[in-house]
C-alpha positions as CSV (number, residue, x, y, z in Angstrom):
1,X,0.0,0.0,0.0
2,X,1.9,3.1,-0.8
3,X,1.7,5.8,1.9
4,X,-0.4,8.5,2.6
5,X,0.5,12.5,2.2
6,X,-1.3,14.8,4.4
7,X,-1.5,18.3,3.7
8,X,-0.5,18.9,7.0
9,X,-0.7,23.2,7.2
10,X,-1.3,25.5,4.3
11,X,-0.6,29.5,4.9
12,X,-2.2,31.7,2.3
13,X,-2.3,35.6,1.2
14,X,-0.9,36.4,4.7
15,X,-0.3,39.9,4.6
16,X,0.8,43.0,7.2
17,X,3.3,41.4,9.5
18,X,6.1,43.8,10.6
19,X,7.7,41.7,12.0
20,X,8.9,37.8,12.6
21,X,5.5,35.6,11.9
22,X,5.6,32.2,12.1
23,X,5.1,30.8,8.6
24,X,4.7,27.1,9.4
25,X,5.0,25.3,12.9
26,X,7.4,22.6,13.4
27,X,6.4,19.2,11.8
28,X,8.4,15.7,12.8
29,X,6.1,13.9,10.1
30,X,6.8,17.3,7.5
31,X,8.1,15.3,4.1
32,X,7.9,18.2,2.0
33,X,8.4,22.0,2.3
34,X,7.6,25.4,0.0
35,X,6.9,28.7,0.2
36,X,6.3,31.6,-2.5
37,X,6.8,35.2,-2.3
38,X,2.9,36.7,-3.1
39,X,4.1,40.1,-2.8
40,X,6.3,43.1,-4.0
41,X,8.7,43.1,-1.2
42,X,11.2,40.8,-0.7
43,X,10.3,37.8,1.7
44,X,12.8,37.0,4.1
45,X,12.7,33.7,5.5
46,X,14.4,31.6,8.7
47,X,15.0,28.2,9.6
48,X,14.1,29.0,13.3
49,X,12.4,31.4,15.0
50,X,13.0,35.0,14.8
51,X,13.3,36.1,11.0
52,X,14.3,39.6,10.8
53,X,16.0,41.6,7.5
54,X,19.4,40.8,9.1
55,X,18.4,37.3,10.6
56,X,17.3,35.1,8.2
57,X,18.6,31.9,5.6
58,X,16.6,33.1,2.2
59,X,15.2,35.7,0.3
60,X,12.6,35.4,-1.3
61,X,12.7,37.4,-4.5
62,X,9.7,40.3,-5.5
63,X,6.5,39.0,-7.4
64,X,5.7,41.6,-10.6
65,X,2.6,42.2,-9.3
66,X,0.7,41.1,-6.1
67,X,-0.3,38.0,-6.3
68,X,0.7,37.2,-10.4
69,X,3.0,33.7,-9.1
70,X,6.3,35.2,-10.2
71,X,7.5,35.6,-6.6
72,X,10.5,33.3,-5.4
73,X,9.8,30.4,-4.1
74,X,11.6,27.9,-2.3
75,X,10.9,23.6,-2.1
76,X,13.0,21.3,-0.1
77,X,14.8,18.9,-1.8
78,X,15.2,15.9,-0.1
79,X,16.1,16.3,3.6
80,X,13.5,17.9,4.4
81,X,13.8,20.9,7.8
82,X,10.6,19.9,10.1
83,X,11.5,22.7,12.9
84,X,9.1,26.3,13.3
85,X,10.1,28.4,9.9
86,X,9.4,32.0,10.1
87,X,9.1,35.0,7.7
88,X,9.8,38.7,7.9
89,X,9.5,41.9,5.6
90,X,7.8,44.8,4.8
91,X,4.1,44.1,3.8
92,X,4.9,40.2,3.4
93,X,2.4,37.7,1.2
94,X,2.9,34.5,0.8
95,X,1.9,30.9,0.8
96,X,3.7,28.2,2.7
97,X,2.8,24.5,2.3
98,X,4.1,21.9,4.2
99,X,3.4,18.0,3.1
């Protein structure tokens, strides 16, 4: 029987945070990991808790427009981080999708 996948969280269109927001909590059983930059600010995102502009592991580049899918995005590649991940900027959207 081939296993199951769970969507286990989905974040969507979150918008306004200031400051570090957690973008996904952390997952033992997460298999698979992305997020995408929504927005027209860069997204800065952390392995950990805490992301700030001058604490964080990625930057997510600018979308064209809000919402238009030509944001950065990010997907794990086989090992997979299942602690907290957490996203800063100015104005941040995005999606994050665990699996």
């Amino acid at each position: 029987m081939p296993p199951s996948i769970n969507q286990a969280s989905v974040v969507a269109n979150r918008s306004g945070i200031a400051s570090a927001a957690t973008a996904l909590s952390a997952n033992e059983n997460r298999r698979k990991l992305i997020i995408q930059n929504l927005g027209t600010n860069p997204l800065f995102v952390k392995f950990g808790a805490g992301a700030s502009t001058t604490s964080f592991d990625l930057i997510l580049k600018v979308a064209g427009g809000a919402d238009d899918g030509t944001g950065g995005f990010y997907e794990s590649d086989n090992v997979v981080y299942t602690g907290i991940v957490t996203i800063a900027g100015t104005t941040p959207r995005y999606t994050a999708t665990e699996i």
